[in-house]
N, C-alpha and C positions, 0 to 999 in steps of 0.2 A: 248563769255564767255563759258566755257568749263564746259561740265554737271558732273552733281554733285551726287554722292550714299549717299551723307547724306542729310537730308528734313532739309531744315534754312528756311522757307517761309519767313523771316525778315531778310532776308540778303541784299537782291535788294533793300529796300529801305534805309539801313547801307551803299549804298555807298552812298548818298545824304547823309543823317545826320543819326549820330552817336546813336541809341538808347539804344543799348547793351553793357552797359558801365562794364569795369574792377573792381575788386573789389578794388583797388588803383586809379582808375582815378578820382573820385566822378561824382558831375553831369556835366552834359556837357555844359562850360559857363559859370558853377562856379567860380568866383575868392577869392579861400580861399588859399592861398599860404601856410600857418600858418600849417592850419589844416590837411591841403594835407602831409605836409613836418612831421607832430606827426605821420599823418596816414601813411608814409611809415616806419617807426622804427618799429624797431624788439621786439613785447609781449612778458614780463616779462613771466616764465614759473608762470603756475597757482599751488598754491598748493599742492600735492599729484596726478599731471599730470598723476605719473605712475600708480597710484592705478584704480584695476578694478572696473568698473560700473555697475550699472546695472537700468533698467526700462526709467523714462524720463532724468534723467542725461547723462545714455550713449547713449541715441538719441540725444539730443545735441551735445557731442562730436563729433559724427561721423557726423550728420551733420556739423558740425564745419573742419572737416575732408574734406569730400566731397566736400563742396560749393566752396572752392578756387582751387581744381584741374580742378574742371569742367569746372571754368572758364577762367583759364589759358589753356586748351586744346580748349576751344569753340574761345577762344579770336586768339589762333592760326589757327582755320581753319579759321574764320572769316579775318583775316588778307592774306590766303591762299584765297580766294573766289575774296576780295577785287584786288587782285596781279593780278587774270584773271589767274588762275593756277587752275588746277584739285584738291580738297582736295584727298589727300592719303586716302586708302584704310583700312588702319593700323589707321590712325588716328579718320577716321571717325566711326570704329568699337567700338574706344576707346570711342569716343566722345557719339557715341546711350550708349554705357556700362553706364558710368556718369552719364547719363540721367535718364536712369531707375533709379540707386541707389541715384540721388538727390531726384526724383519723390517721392519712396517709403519714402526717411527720411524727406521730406517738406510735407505729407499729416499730420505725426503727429504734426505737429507745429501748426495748427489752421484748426480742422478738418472741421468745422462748413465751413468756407470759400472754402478750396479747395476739399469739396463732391462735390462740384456745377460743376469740373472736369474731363470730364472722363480723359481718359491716353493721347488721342491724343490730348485736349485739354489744361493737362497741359503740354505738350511739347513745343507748340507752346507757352504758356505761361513763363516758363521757357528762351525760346530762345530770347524774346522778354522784359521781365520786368529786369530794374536794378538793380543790386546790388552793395551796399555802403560798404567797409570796415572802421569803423569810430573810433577814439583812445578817450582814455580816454580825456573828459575835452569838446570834439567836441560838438556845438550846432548842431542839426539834422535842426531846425528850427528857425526864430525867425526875430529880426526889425534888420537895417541896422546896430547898436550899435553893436549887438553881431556878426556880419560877416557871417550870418546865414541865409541871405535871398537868398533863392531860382529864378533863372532868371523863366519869365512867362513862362505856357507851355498849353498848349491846352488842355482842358478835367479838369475833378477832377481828385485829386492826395491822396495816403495817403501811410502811412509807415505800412510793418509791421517787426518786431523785431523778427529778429531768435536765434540770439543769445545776449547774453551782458545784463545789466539792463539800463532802462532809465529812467531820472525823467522830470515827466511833469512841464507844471506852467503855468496858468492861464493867467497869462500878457505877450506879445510878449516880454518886456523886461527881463524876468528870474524873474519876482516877485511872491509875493504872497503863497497861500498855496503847497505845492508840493506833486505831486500823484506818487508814482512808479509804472513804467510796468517791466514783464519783460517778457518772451520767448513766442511766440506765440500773444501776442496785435499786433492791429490793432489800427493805431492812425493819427492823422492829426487836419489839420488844421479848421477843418469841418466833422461834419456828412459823413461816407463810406459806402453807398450802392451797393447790385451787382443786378439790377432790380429792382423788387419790396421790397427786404430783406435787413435789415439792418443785420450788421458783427457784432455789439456789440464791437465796437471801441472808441476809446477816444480820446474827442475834447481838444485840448490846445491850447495857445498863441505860447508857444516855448517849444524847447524839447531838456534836456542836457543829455550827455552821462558820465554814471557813473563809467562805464570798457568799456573797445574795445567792439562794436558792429559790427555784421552785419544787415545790414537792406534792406529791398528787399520795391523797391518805387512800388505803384501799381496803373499804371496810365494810360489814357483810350485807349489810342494807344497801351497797352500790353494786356488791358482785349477785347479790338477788334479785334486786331490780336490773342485772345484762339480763343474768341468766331467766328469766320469768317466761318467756318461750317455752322449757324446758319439763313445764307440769303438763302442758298439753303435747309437749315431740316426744315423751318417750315411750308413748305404744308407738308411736312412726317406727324410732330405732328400735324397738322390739320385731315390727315388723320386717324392718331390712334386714337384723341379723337372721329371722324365722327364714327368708328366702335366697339368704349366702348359699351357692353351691356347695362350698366347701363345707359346710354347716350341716347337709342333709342328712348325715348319717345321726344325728344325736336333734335336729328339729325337726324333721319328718316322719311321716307313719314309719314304726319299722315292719307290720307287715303287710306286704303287697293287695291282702283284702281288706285291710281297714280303710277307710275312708281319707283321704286328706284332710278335709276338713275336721276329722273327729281330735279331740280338745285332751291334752296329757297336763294332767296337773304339777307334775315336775319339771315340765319340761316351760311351760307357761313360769312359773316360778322362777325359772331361771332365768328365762328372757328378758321378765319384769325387772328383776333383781340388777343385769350386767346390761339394761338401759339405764337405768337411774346412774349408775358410776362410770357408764365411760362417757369419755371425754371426746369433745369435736375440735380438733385440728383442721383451720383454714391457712393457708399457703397460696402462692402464685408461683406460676412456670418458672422452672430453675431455681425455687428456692427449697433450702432443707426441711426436713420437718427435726426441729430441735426438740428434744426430752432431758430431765432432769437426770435420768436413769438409762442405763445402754439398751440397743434396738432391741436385741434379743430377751429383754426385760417385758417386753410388750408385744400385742397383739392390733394388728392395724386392718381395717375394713375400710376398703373405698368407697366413699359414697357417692361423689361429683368429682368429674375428670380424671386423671391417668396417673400414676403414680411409677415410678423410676425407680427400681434397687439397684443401687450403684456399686461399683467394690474396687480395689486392688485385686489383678489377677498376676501372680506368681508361678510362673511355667520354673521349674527346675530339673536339670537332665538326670534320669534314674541311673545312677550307674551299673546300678544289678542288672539292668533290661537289657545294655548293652554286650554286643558279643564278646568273646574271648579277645583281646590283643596280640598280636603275632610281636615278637619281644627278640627273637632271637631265628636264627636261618641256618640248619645246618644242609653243610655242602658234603657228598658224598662222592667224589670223584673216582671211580672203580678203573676205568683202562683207558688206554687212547686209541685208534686204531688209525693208520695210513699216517701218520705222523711224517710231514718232513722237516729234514734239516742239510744241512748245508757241513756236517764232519766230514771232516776231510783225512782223520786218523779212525776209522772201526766204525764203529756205532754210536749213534748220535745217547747224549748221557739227558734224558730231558726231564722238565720240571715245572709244575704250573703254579702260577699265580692268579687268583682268583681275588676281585675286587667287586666291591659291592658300592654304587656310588662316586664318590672323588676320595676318601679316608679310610675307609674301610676295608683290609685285606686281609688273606693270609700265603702262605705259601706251601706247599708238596715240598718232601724230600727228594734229592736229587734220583733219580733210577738211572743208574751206574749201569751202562747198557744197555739202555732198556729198547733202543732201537724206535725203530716206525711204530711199535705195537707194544707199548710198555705197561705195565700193571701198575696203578700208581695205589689203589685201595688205603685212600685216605680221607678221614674225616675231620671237615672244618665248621669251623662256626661264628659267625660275626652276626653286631647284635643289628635288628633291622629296626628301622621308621621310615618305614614306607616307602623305601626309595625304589626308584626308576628301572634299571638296568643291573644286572650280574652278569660282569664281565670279565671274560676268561685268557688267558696269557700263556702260551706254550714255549716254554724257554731251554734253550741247549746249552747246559754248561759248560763252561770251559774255563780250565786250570789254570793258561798262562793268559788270558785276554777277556776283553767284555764279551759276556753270556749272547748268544746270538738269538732272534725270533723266530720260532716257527709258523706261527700261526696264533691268530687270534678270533674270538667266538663270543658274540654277546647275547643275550636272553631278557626277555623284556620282563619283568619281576609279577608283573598282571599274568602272568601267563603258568606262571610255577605254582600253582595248586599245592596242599599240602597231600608230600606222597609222589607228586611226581617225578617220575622219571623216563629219562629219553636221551638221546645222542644232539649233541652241541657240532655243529658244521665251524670248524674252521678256515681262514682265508687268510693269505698273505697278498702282499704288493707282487705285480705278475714281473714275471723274470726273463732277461734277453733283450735283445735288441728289435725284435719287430714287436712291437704293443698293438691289440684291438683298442681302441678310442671309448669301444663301449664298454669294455671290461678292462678294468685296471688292476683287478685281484683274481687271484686264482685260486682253487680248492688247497688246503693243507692238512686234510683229513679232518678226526672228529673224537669230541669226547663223548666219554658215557657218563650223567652223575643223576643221583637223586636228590631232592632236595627234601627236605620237613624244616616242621617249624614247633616252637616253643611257644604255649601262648600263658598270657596272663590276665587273671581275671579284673577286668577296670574297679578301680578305685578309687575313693578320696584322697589315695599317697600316690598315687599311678597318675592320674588326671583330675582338673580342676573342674569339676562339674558347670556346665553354662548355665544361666540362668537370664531371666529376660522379666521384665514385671513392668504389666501396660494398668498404669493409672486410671483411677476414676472410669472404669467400664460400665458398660449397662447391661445387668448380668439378667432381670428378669423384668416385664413391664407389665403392669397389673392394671386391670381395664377395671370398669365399675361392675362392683359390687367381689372382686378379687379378695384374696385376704394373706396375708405376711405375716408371721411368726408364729403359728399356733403351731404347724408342726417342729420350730423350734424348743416353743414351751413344751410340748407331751414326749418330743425322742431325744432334750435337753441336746448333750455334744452328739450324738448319732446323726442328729441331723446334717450337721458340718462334715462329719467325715462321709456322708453319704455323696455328698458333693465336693468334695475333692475326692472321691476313687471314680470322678468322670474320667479323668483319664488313665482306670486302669490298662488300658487295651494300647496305650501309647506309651514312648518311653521316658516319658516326663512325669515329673508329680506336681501337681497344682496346689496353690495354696491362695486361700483365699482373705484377705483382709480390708478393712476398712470400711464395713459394710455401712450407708447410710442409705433412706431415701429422701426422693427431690420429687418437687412436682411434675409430671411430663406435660409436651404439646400435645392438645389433641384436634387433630384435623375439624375445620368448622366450628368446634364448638371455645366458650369460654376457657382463661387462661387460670381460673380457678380452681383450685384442687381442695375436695374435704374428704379428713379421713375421721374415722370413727377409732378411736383407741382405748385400749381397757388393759391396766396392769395386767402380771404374769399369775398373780395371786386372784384376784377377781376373774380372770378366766380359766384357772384351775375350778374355782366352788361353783361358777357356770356349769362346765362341762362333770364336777359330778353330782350336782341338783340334776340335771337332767335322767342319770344313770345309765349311762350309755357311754363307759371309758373305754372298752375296749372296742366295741367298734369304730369307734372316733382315733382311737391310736392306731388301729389296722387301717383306714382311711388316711393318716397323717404319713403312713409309711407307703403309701400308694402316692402322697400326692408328691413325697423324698424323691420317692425314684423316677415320680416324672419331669419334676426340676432334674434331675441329674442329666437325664437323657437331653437335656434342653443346655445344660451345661457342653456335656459332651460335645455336641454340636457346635457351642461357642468358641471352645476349646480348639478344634479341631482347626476351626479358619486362622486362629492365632498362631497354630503352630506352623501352617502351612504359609503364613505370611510371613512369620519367623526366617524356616527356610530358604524361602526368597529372598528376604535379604542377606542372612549367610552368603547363601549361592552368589549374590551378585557382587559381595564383597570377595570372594574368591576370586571372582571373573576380575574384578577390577584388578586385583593385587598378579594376576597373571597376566595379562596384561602392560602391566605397567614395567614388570620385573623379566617379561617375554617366555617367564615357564609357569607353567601351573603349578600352584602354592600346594606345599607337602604339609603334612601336619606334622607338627616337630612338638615335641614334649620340652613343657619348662624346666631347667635344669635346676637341681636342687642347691640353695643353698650352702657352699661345703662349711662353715660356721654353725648352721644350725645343723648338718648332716652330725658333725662331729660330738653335737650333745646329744641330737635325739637317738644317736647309734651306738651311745658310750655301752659297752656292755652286753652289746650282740655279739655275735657269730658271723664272719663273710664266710662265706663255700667259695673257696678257691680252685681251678682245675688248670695244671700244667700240663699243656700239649706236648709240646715240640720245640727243641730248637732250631737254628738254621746255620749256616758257616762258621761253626766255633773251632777256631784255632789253638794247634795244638795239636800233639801225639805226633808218628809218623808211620812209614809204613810197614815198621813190626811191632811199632808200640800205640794202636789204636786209642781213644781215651775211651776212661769209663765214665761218662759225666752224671754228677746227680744235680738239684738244686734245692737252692734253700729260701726262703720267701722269709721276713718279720718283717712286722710294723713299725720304723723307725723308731726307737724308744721304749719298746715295751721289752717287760721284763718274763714275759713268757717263751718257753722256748719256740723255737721257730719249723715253721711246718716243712717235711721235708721226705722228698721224691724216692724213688727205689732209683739204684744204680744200674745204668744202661751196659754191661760188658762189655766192649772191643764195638762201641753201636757206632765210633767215627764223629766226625763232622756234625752231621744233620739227626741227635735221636728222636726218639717218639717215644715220651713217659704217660701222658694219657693218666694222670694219677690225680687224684680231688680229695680233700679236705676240707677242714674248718678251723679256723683261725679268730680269734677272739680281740676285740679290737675296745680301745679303750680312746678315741680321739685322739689318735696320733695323725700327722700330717702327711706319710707319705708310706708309702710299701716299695722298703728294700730287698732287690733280687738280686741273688750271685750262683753263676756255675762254677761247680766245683768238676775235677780230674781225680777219681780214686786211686789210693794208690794204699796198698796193703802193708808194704814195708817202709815207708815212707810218711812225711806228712802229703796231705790233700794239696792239689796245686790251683789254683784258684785260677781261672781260664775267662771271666767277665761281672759283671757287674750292671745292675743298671736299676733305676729309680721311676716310680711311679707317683703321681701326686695326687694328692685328695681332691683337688677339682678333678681326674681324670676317674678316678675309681670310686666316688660318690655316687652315681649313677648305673652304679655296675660297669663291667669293663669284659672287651672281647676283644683282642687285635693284638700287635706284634710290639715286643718293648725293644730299643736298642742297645746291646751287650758291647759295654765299655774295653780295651785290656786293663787289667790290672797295672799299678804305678812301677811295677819294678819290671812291665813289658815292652817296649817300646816299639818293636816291632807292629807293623800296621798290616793286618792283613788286607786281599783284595776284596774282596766278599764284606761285607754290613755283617757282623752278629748279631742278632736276633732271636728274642723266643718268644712262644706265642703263649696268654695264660685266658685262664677267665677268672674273669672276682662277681660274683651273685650276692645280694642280699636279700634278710628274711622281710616280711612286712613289719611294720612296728604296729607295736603292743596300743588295741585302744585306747588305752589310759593315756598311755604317751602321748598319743597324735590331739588328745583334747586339750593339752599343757603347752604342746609342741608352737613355738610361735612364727608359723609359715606366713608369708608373705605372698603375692599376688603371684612373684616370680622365684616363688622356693618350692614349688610342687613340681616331682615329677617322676623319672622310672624307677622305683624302687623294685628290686627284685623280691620274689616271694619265694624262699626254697627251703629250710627253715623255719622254725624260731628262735628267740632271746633264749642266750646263755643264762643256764640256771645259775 
């Protein structure tokens, strides 16, 4: 036989029997005369044949293109070999050209199956496995009825479909439910394994052809003749797993005077053994490595070029990490001192209003005399976010005219520490006829007050935890000879969670998903990446042939927490570029609006407030009220008040009576009041009266958008319809309404919205 420039290693046994069959011949032994005699007629032109392609359609085509010159030139040298004749030079040129451009367009047709390929292996695969040209109406498989049974052949067998659509069917006679495949399936008559990996193939009875097919049989004499390399590589692969770093604790001497070289019979056994079954995965940069079974199912060793663990990174803000929330501000206004005013009958009657913000106030009772130097020893409370300035109002009342100013006093809200306390400098517009230019205010004395504060601990009902999640990251990158998932396999989920508590130290929690790997670039060298892979089960019976588990798990928990700390680090740039952008949308949004942006809590819901609160307890506290008219000046009032929830049928909560307390009392009295989804909270002062009925002195209403979020500030007191009389003075009374947190159960049912989270009070809990 005359030597050959072109490699057919499957030719020598093509002169015995025919493996390499024509895409017109079908299988060898077949007698389908019928189907033979469709499958030589000339296909109808397809559609808009001419029109250009583009993506996996004109990879079809050109597969389509390709697959039948290649093997009308291979069918000629092969007939050329058979003769005992030298294949030409020109032809065998032609013949390697084909090859590669079949190679390159059959890897995208089912990448999953031919990664397992490098080049040289599907060559010899190519050279070896048949291909079927099959016409419309053609059974691929099926019982002796439909002409479709296949003569026996050695080994498993399965089809996979390059071109054309195919419909399956359950019954070898063509019954039953029908499944379509089409470009790229892998199918037969049974379950298609290549080793330990399933192909994600489909099992049928019988199998019809819907259009002209090609179909390529893939059967154990073609995947022997790829694989034939693989008697002599795997003491290789024996050898590269012996010298994995990561390896050394269960392939290397374990003591320091033995010899390297000296020879462990369990340990050789193992190697022997988890070469023969793992599988070689070839790829090119930036593509996946696909599996039948998820990453963490396997064990992957690099063997040529760089490999890429990709993921989903999930930063989520901790809200246990973060501090107390400042919820509430109580004002403690104890004296004045130097106070002026402008009374012109005794001593100035003065009275301060305290405001926090543009909305937010309250007010001191009048001090009836109280002169320059008046005691006011009152305590207020409005609820805070984060505002600016607490600013103070010194006011002198008067009976027959508007209230006159004394002086005014601001404090910058950064500055009121919790606990603080100090004197408040007031200033009025300066007085007379000659003005300094440089001073337009003059001194008006000063207050003394303390301030505190209420805090609440952040929550999922309090604030909406931020969350940020950066795609497809490059979370580890494994150089040759690296190795991914074994300390998955041995610390199962310990190892996950060991990598996400990288940011224990920070106040996010990470969560990590979508884990895959991809080929990486590696500087200078080829754009080829091979990885070594061995199921989760074949490297469990590895590592304990060897016997050596536990130091191999104590080495697997060493190598956790060196990932972590390398997590850590990644972590850490994310957060801090997070930051930055926050930071810079702050700047922009102050900017644009001319004040720097407050953090304002989303306001809850009052419709879903109303279901998920049905059944609680609010803690309500009656301060104080202010100019309430009435009594006179031997008949003082005795006022009390009464609070219900518009509609409800419980009694209503209700205040201790103030004796001969005037105008302005101070009740200072708290409860709990049980609230069933009603829409508004009705207030009325009452005038006691012992021999008498009660005289009803105001009125006034509060509404569930206003007190869903808890409530601190001043309501306005109506008269009553049979009063008509207007007094000069606003009435007014100041309360608070607090709510508990709701019940876990609740908040997991609760259906919040983007913009239905926000300050729930915590003081309390749910009414039994």
């Amino acid at each position: 036989m005359n030597s050959r420039t072109v490699s057919l290693p499957d030719l020598v046994s093509e002169k015995k029997r025919n493996t390499a069959l024509s895409l017109s011949e079908g299988f060898a032994g077949a007698k389908h005369e019928g189907a033979l005699a469709a499958t030589a007629q000339t296909w109808a032109p397809r559609p808009g044949a001419g029109a250009k392609m583009v993506g996996e359609k004109a990879a079809g085509v050109e597969l389509q293109r390709v697959l039948p010159m290649y093997y009308r030139v291979r069918q000629l040298a092969l007939a050329t070999e058979k003769a005992g004749h030298r294949t030409p030079q020109k032809l065998a040129t032609e013949l390697r050209a084909m090859e590669k451009a079949l190679a390159r367009e059959i890897r995208a047709v089912h990448p999953l199956f031919f990664q397992r390929f490098d080049e040289v292996q599907l060559d010899r695969l190519l050279r070896s496995m048949p291909f079927l040209r099959l016409s419309t109406g053609r059974w691929v498989f099926g019982s002796e009825s439909l002409g479709a049974q296949w003569p026996p052949t050695p080994g498993d067998r399965a089809f996979l479909l390059l071109h054309g659509r195919i419909m399956l069917y359950p019954d070898p006679e063509g019954c039953g439910d029908k499944q379509e495949i089409v470009r790229g399936d892998i199918f037969g008559e049974k379950l298609f394994s290549l080793g330990d990996e399933g192909m994600r193939n489909y099992v049928a009875g019988s199998a019809h052809c819907e259009e002209p097919c090609i179909v390529a049989i893939l059967q154990t004499a073609a995947l022997e003749a790829a694989y034939a390399d693989r008697a002599f590589g795997n003491a290789r692969i024996a050898q590269t797993w012996r010298t994995v770093p990561s390896y050394s604790r269960i392939c290397r001497p374990e003591d320091e005077g033995e010899e390297e070289g000296t020879e462990h019979v369990g340990i050789n056994a193992a190697l022997r053994n988890i070469s023969q079954v793992a599988t070689a995965c070839h790829f090119n940069t930036g593509e996946e490595l696909l599996a039948n079974e998820a990453l963490e199912e396997s064990v992957l060793v690099v063997s040529k070029g760089v490999l890429e663990v990709r993921g989903d990174i999930t930063l989520t803000e901790r809200l246990d990490a973060l501090p107390p929330k400042k919820v509430r501000m109580h004002v403690h206004i104890k004296k004045g001192e130097g106070l002026t005013a402008d009374s012109t009958w005794g001593k100035a009657d003065p009275y301060v209003i305290c405001k926090l913000g543009d909305y937010k106030k309250f007010q001191t009772p009048v001090m009836w005399k109280g002169g320059a130097n008046p005691k006011f020893d009152f305590n207020g409370v409005l609820t805070f976010a984060e505002e600016q300035t607490l600013d103070f109002i010194v006011m002198d009342h008067d009976k027959y005219s508007a209230d006159s100013q004394c002086g005014t006093g601001t404090m910058q809200c950064k500055d009121l520490t919790d606990g603080w306390s100090g004197w408040v400098d007031l200033q009025r517009p300066r007085r007379g006829i000659f003005k300094d230019e440089d001073s337009l205010e003059e001194p008006a004395g000063r207050l003394f007050i303390k301030v505190t504060y209420d805090y609440e601990k952040v929550n999922a009902l309090t604030r909406q935890a931020k969350s940020k999640t950066w795609l497809d990251q490059e979370l580890f990158l494994l150089q040759e000879q690296d190795v991914w998932g074994h300390e998955q396999v041995m610390l199962k989920n310990l190892f996950m969670r060991i990598l996400e508590q990288a940011t224990g130290q920070f106040p996010y929690m990470l969560q990590l998903g979508n884990i895959r790997v991809i080929g990486g670039a590696k500087k200078g060298g080829s754009n080829g990446v091979s990885v070594w892979k061995a199921s989760k089960a074949r490297f469990l019976e590895f590592v304990k042939y060897t016997g050596r588990e536990k130091p191999f798990l104590q080495a697997c928990r060493v190598s956790a927490l060196e990932k972590q700390t390398h997590m850590k680090g990644l972590c850490k740039q994310l957060i801090r570029k997070w930051e930055i952008e926050r930071e810079s949308v702050k700047l922009r949004k102050g900017l644009l609006n001319g004040t720097a942006s407050a953090q304002v809590d989303e306001a809850v819901d009052p419709s879903t407030f109303r279901i998920a609160y049905r059944g609680y307890k609010a803690h309500v506290i009656v301060r104080n009220a202010l100019h309430l008219s009435g009594g006179g000046l031997f008949d003082r009032l005795d006022p009390y008040v009464l609070l219900r929830f518009r509609g409800s049928k419980q009694p209503p909560f209700r205040t201790s009576v103030l004796s001969d307390s005037g105008s302005d009392p101070i009740w200072d009295n708290e409860g709990d009041m049980l609230y069933n989804g009603e829409t508004a909270l009705e207030v009325s002062v009452w005038d006691y009266d012992r021999l008498s009925a009660d005289d009803l002195i105001g009125t006034g209403i509060l509404q569930v958008e206003n007190f869903c979020n808890g409530f601190e500030g001043m309501i306005p007191l109506s008269n009553p319809g049979n009063k008509k009389k207007k007094s000069l003075k606003q009435m007014t009374i100041t309360i608070g309404i607090q709510w508990p947190p709701l019940d876990q159960n609740a908040t997991m049912t609760l259906p919040l919205s983007n913009n239905t989270l926000g300050s729930l009070r915590s003081l309390t809990g749910p009414a039994a």
